[in-house]
C-alpha positions in Angstrom: -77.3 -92.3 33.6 -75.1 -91.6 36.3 -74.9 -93.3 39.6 -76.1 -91.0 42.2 -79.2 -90.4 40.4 -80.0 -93.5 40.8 -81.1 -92.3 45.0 -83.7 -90.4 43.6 -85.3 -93.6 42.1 -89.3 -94.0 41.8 -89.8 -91.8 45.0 -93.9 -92.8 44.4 -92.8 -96.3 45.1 -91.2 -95.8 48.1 -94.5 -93.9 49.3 -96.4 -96.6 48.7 -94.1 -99.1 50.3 -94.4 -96.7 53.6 -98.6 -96.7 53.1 -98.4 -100.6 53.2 -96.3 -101.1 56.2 -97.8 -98.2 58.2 -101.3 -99.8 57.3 -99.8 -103.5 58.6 -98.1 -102.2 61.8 -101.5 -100.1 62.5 -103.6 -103.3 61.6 -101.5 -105.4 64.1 -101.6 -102.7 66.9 -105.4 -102.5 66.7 -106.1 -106.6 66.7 -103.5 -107.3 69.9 -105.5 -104.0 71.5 -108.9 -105.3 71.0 -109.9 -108.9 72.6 -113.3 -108.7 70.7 -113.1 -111.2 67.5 -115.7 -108.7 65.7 -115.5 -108.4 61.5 -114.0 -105.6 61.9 -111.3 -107.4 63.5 -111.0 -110.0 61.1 -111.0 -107.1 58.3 -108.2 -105.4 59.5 -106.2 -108.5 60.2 -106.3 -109.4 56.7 -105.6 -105.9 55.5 -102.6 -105.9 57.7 -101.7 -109.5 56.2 -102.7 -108.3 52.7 -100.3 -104.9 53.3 -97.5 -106.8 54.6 -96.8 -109.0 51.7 -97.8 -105.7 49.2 -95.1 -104.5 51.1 -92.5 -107.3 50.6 -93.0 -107.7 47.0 -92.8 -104.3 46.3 -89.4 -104.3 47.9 -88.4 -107.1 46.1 -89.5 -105.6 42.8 -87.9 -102.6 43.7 -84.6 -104.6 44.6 -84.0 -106.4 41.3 -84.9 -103.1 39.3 -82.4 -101.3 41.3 -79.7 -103.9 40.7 -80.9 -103.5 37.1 -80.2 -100.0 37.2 -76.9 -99.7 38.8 -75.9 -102.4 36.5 -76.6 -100.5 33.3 -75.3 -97.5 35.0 -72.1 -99.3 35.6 -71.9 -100.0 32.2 -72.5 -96.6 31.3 -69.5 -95.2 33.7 -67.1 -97.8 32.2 -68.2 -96.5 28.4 -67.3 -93.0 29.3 -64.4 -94.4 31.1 -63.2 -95.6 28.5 -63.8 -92.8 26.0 -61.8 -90.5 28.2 -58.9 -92.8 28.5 -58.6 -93.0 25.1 -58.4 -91.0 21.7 -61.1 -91.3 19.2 -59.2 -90.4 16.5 -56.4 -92.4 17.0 -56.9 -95.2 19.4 -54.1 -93.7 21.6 -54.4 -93.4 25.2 -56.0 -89.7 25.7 -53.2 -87.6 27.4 -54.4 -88.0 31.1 -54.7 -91.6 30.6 -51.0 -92.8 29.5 -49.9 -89.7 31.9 -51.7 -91.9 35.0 -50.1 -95.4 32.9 -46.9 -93.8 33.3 -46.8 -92.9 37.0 -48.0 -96.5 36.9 -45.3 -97.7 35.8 -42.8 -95.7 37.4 -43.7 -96.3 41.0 -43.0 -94.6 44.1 -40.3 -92.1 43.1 -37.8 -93.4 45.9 -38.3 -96.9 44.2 -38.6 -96.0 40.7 -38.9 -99.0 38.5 -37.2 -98.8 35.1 -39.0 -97.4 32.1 -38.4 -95.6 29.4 -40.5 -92.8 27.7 -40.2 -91.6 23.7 -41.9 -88.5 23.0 -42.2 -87.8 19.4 -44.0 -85.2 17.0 -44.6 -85.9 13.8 -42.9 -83.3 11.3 -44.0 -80.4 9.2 -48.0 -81.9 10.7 -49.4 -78.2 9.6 -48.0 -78.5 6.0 -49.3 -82.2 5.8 -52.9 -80.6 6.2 -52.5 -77.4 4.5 -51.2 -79.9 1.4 -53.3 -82.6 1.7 -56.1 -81.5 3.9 -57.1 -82.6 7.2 -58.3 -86.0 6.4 -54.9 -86.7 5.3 -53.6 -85.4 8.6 -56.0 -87.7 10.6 -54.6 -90.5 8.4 -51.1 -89.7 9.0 -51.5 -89.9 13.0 -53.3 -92.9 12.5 -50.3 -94.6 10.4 -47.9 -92.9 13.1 -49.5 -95.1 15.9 -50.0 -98.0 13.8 -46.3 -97.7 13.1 -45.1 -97.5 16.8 -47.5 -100.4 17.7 -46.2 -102.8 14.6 -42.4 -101.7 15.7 -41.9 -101.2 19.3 -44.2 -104.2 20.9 -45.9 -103.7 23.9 -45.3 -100.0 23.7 -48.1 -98.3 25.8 -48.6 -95.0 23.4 -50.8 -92.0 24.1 -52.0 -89.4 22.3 -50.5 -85.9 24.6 -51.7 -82.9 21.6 -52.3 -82.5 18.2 -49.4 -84.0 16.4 -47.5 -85.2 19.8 -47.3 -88.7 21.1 -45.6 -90.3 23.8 -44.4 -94.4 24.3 -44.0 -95.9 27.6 -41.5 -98.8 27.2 -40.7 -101.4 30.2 -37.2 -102.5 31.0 -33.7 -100.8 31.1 -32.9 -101.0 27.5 -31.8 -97.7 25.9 -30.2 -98.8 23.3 -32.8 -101.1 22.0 -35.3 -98.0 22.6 -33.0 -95.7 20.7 -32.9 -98.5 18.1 -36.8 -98.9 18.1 -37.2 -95.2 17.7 -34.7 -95.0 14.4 -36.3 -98.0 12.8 -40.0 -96.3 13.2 -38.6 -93.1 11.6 -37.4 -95.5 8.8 -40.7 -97.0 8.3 -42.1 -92.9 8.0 -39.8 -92.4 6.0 -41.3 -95.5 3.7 -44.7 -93.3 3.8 -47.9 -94.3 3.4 -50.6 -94.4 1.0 -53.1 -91.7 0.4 -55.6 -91.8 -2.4 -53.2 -93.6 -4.8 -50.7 -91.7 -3.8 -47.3 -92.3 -1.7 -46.7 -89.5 1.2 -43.5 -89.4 3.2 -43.8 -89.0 6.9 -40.9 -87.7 9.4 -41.1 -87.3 13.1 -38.7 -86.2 15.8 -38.2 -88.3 18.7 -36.6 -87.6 22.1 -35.8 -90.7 24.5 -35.4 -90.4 28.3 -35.1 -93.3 30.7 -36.1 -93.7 34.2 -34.5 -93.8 36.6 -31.4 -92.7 34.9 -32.0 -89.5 33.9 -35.4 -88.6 36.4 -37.2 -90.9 39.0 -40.6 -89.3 38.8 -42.8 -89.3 35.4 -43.6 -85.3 35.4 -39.5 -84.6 35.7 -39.1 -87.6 33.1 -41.5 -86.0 30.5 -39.9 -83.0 31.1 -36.5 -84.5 30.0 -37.9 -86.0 27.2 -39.2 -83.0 25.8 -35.8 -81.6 26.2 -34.4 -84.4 23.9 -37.5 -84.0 21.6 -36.7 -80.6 21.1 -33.1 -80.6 20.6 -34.1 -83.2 17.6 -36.2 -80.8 16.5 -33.4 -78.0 16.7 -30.9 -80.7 14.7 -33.2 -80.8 11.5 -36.1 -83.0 12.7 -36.7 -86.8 11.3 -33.9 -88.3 14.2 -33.8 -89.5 17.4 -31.6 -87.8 20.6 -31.2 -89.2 23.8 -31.7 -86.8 26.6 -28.1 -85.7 28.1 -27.6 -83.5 31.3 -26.4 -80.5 29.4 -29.7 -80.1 28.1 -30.6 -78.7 30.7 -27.8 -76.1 31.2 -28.4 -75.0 27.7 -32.3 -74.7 27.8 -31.6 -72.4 31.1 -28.9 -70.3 29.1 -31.4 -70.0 26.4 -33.9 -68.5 28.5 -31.3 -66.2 30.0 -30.7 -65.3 26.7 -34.1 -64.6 25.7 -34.7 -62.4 28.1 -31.3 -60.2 27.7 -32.5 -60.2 23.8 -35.5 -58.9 24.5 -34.2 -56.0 26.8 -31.4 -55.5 23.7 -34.1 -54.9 21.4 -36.0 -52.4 23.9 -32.6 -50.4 24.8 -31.5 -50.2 21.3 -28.4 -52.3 21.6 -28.7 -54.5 18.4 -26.4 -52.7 15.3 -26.4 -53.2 11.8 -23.6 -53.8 9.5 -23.7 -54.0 5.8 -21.6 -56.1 3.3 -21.3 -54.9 -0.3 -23.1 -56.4 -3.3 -20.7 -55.4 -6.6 -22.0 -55.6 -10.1 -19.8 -57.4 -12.8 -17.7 -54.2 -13.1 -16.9 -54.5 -9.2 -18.8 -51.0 -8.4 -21.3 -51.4 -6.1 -25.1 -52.4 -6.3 -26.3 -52.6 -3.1 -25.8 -53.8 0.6 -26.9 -56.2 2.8 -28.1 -55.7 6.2 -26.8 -58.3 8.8 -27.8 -57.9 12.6 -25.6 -57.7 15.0 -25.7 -58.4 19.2 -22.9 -57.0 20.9 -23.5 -58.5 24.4 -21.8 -56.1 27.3 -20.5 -59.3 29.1 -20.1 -61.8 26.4 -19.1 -59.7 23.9 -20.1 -60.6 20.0 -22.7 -63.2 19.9 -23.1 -64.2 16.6 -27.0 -64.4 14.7 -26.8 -68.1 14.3 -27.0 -68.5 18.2 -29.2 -65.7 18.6 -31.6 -65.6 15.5 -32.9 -69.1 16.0 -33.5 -68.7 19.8 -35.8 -65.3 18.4 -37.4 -67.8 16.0 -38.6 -69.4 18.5 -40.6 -67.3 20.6 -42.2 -63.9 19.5 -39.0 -62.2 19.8 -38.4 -62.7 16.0 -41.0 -60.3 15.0 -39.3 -57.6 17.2 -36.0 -58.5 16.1 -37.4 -58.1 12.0 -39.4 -55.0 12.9 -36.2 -53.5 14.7 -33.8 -54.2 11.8 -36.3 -53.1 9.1 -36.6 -49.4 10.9 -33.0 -49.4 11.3 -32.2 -49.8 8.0 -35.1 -47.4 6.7 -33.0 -44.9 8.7 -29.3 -45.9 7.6 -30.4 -45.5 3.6 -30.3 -41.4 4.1 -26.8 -42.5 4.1 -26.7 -44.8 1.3 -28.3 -42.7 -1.3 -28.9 -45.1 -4.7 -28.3 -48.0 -3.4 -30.7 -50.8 -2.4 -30.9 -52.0 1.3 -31.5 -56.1 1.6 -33.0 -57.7 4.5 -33.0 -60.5 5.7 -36.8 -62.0 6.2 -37.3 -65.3 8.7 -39.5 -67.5 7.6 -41.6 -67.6 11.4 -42.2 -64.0 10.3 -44.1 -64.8 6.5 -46.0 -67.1 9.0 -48.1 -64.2 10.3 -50.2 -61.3 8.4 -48.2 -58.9 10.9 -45.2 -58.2 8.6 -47.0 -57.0 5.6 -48.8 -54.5 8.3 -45.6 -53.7 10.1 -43.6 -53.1 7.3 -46.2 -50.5 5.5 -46.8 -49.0 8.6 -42.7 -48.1 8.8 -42.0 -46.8 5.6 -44.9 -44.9 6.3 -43.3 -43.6 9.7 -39.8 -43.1 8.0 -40.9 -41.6 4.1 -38.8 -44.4 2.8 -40.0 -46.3 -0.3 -40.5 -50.2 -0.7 -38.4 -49.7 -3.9 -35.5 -49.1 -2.0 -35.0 -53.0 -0.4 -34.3 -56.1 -1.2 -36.5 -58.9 0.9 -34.2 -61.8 1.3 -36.1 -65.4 2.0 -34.4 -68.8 2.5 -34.7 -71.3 0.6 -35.9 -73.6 3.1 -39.1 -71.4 3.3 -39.5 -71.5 -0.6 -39.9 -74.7 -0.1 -43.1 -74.9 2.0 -44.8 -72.9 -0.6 -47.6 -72.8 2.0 -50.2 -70.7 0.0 -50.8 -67.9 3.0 -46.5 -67.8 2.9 -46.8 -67.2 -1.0 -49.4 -64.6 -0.7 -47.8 -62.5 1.5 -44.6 -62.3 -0.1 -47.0 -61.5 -3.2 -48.7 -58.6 -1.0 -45.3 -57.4 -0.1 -43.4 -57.7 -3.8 -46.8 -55.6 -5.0 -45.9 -53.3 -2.2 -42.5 -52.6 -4.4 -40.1 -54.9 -2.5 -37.7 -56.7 -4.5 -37.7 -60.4 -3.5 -34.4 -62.4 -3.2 -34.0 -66.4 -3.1 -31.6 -67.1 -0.5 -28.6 -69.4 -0.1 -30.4 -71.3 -3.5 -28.7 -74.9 -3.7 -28.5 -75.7 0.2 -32.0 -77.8 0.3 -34.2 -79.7 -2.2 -36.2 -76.6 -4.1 -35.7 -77.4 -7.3 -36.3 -75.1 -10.7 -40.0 -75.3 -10.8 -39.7 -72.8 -7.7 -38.1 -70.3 -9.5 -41.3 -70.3 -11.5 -44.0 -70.6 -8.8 -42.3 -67.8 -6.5 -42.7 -64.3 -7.6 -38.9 -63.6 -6.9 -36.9 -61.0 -8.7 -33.1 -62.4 -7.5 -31.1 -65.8 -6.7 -28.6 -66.0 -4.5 -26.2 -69.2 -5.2 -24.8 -70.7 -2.0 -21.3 -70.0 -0.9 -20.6 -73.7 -1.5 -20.5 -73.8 -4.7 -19.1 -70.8 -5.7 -16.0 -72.2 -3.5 -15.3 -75.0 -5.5 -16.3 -74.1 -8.5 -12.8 -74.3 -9.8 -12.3 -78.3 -9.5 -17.0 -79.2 -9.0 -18.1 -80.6 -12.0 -21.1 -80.5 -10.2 -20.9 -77.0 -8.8 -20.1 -75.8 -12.6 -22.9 -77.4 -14.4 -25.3 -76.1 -11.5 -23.5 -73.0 -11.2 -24.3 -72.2 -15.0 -27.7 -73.9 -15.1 -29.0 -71.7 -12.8 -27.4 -68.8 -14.5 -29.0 -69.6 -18.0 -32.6 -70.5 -16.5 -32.4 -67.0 -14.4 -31.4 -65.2 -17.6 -34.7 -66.7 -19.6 -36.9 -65.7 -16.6 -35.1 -62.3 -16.1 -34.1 -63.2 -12.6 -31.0 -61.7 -11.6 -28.1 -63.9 -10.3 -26.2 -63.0 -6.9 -22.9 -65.3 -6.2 -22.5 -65.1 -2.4 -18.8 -66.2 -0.9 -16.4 -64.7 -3.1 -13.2 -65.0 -1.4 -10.5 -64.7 -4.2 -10.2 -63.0 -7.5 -10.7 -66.5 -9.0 -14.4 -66.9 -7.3 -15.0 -63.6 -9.1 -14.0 -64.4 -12.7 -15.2 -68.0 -12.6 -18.6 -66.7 -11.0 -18.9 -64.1 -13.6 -18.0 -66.5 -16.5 -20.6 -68.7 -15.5 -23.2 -66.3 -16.0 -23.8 -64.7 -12.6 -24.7 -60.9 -12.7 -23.9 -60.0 -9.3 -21.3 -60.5 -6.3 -20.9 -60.8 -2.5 -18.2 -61.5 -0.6 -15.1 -60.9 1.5 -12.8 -60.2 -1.4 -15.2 -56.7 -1.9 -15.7 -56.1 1.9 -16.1 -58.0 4.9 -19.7 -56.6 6.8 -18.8 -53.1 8.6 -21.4 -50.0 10.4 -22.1 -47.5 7.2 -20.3 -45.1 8.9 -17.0 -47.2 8.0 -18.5 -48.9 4.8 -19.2 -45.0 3.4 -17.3 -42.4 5.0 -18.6 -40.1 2.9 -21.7 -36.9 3.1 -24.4 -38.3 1.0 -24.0 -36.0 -1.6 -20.5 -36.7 -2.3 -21.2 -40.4 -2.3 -24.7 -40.4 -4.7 -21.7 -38.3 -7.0 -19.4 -41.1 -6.7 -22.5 -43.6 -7.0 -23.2 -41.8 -10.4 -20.3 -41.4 -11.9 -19.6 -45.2 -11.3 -23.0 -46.0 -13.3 -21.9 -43.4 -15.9 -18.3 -45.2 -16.4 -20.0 -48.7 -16.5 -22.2 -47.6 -19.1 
């Protein structure tokens, strides 16, 4: 019930309260009027008597049952109080709540008192819940605050979104905060337990402290989403401290963003194409790598500029962009394969299976024609939605390619699950594959399990003529590298009229054979 209803109370009663003391003030009037001691008199004296104390207990009844009532709607108020203030799900502090806790304990900005504020997310949340389902995912932020409570005491933690949680911590102490923070992502890292079953848990922390790096709490949970997102950037599963040159670099990566976008509208982007030989050193096919060639700050290479699209929508643009170029750079590439690099933000959405048709479509090209090159790193999320579209696209007549295979943790039961049709080993081993035991026996494993599955084997980094031989006596079928061309326009990577070149192309096949 709320309060002010509470005016609006038994409006009957308070009629009849107003009938008795209008009949006792009338009553009174009449008797002090009239000197005759009649019956009538004596009648109306008593009604007036008899009105009057109707009147008084009625207002005392009414008294005590108002008290009653503002006291259970007090109690009501408080209940809802309290379930705004704090997260059902969790028992975190809702997200308005700790934000009002922190300004709290900040104080006045020109007095700030010393405090110190973690925001963390916990990692890879989606996947958790696609995996395990969503019950699993409630669990998991329910073991994330249980966690911060058990390991950073008196920690005031809220619940800000979804999988993103903030700590308010008293005192001056960074270090001890930055030590708090690794020791919770240890004890993630221990996992917890999920019908029968032991499930790691990461999360990304960034720390900011006031007043040292912001005196106010909506300027220091802007900091510390700076930090949290640079942990993020790193790899996820650490903690980073927020420094001032955050800031300079989140406003150059807006800058950026924006002069990427207009790139992508004007055209400005290029493509350049690095060989992929066979075994006989005659080329196979090439591979399409972007290039920004910035009028003020000249070459700016894709891994500044790739990840900054992969975080926004500009990724789809940039993929779309690079796929239409190269559908119009294979008129000069006749017989030879095209592959693309594919990010995994844009597997994420239904748009590139769309997109995609809809250009080769546009341009007459054929699917056949490319190569769709995926990281491993998105292999290994084998999210199903990710698995299905590369599905719809390799039914589509894409080739699908493994990318730098050997960097992360997918092991061999991917190469099953995954409807690839290539592998490409990791520049790292193939560089020290002449003193690795480890990079030979992995080097040739891989070979021999492809060869079984009738996977094709690319070795990327060859440098030397001893990266080729050793590559190809270890059972890889094809090769990429600097030692068969460094990544030039087509114009300089084929000089040549198309039908001079698909002549050349040919008679290379024929001498192979």
């Amino acid at each position: 019930m709320k309060l002010h209803a509470i005016e609006k109370h038994n409006e009957q009663v308070y009629l009849v309260i107003q009938f008795f003391l209008i009949a006792a003030f009338a009553s009174a009037v009449y008797v002090l009027m009239v000197s005759d001691r009649s019956a009538v008199a004596g009648w109306l004296a008593l009604v007036g008597i008899i009105a009057t104390l109707g009147g008084a207990i009625t207002m005392s009844y009414l008294r005590r049952s108002l008290r009653l009532r503002l006291q259970m709607a007090l109690l009501v108020e408080e209940d809802q109080q309290r379930l705004l203030s704090l997260d059902v799900a969790t028992g975190a502090f809702s997200r308005r709540h700790f934000l009002d806790l922190l300004k709290d304990a900040i104080g006045k900005p020109l007095e700030p008192r010393p405090a110190i504020l973690l925001l963390m997310d916990l990692d890879h949340f989606k996947h958790l819940n696609d995996s395990f389902g969503h019950q699993c995912g409630d669990r998991a932020l329910r073991h994330l605050v249980a966690t911060i409570d058990a390991e950073i005491s008196g920690a005031i933690i809220g619940r800000l979104g979804g999988d993103e949680f903030g700590a308010i911590l008293t005192g001056s102490d960074i270090k001890e905060a930055h030590a708090a923070a690794a020791r919770l992502i240890a004890m993630l890292r221990a996992g917890m337990v999920y019908e029968g079953k032991s499930i790691a848990l990461s999360a990304s922390i960034g720390v900011a402290a006031c007043p040292h790096h912001a005196s106010d709490a909506a300027e220091l949970m802007a900091v510390a989403d700076l930090a949290l997102y640079e942990s993020k950037r790193a790899g996820r599963s650490r903690v980073t401290l927020f420094d001032t040159d955050m800031v300079a670099d989140r406003r150059r990566g807006r800058s950026l963003e924006r002069e990427l976008r207009a790139a992508i509208y004007l055209n400005d982007l290029r493509l350049e194409y690095q060989p992929i030989v066979n075994a006989n050193g005659s080329i196979f096919a090439v591979e399409a790598l972007v290039r920004w060639l910035h009028p003020v700050r000249g070459m700016i290479p894709p891994s500044e500029f790739i990840p900054l699209a992969e975080q926004s929508a500009l990724i789809d643009m940039v993929g779309t962009w690079v796929f239409q170029r190269a559908c119009m750079d294979i008129a000069h590439m006749p017989e030879l394969r095209i592959s693309i690099n594919v990010s995994g933000e844009q597997l994420k959405r239904d748009d590139i299976v769309v997109n995609f048709e809809n250009i080769l479509k546009t341009t007459g090209r054929s699917a056949e024609e490319f190569v769709l090159e995926i990281t491993e790193t998105v292999a290994m999320s084998t999210r199903d939605d990710i698995v299905q579209r590369i599905s719809k696209l390799r039914a589509m007549g894409f080739r699908i390619a493994l990318d730098d295979f050997g960097t992360g943790h997918c092991g061999f039961r991917y190469l099953q699950k995954l409807p690839i049709n290539s592998i490409k080993i990791d520049r790292s081993y193939i560089a020290t594959l002449a003193h690795d035991p480890v990079a030979q026996v992995f080097v040739s494993a891989v070979a021999q399990i492809a060869r079984i599955q009738e996977i094709t084997v690319v070795a990327e980094g060859i440098e030397t003529q001893e990266h080729f031989a050793l590559a190809r006596a270890s059972g890889c079928n094809r090769f990429q590298g600097y030692f068969f061309g460094r990544p030039a326009p087509h114009e300089r990577l084929f000089p040549y009229e198309p039908a001079q070149l698909a002549s050349e192309a040919r008679a290379l096949k024929l001498s192979a054979a």
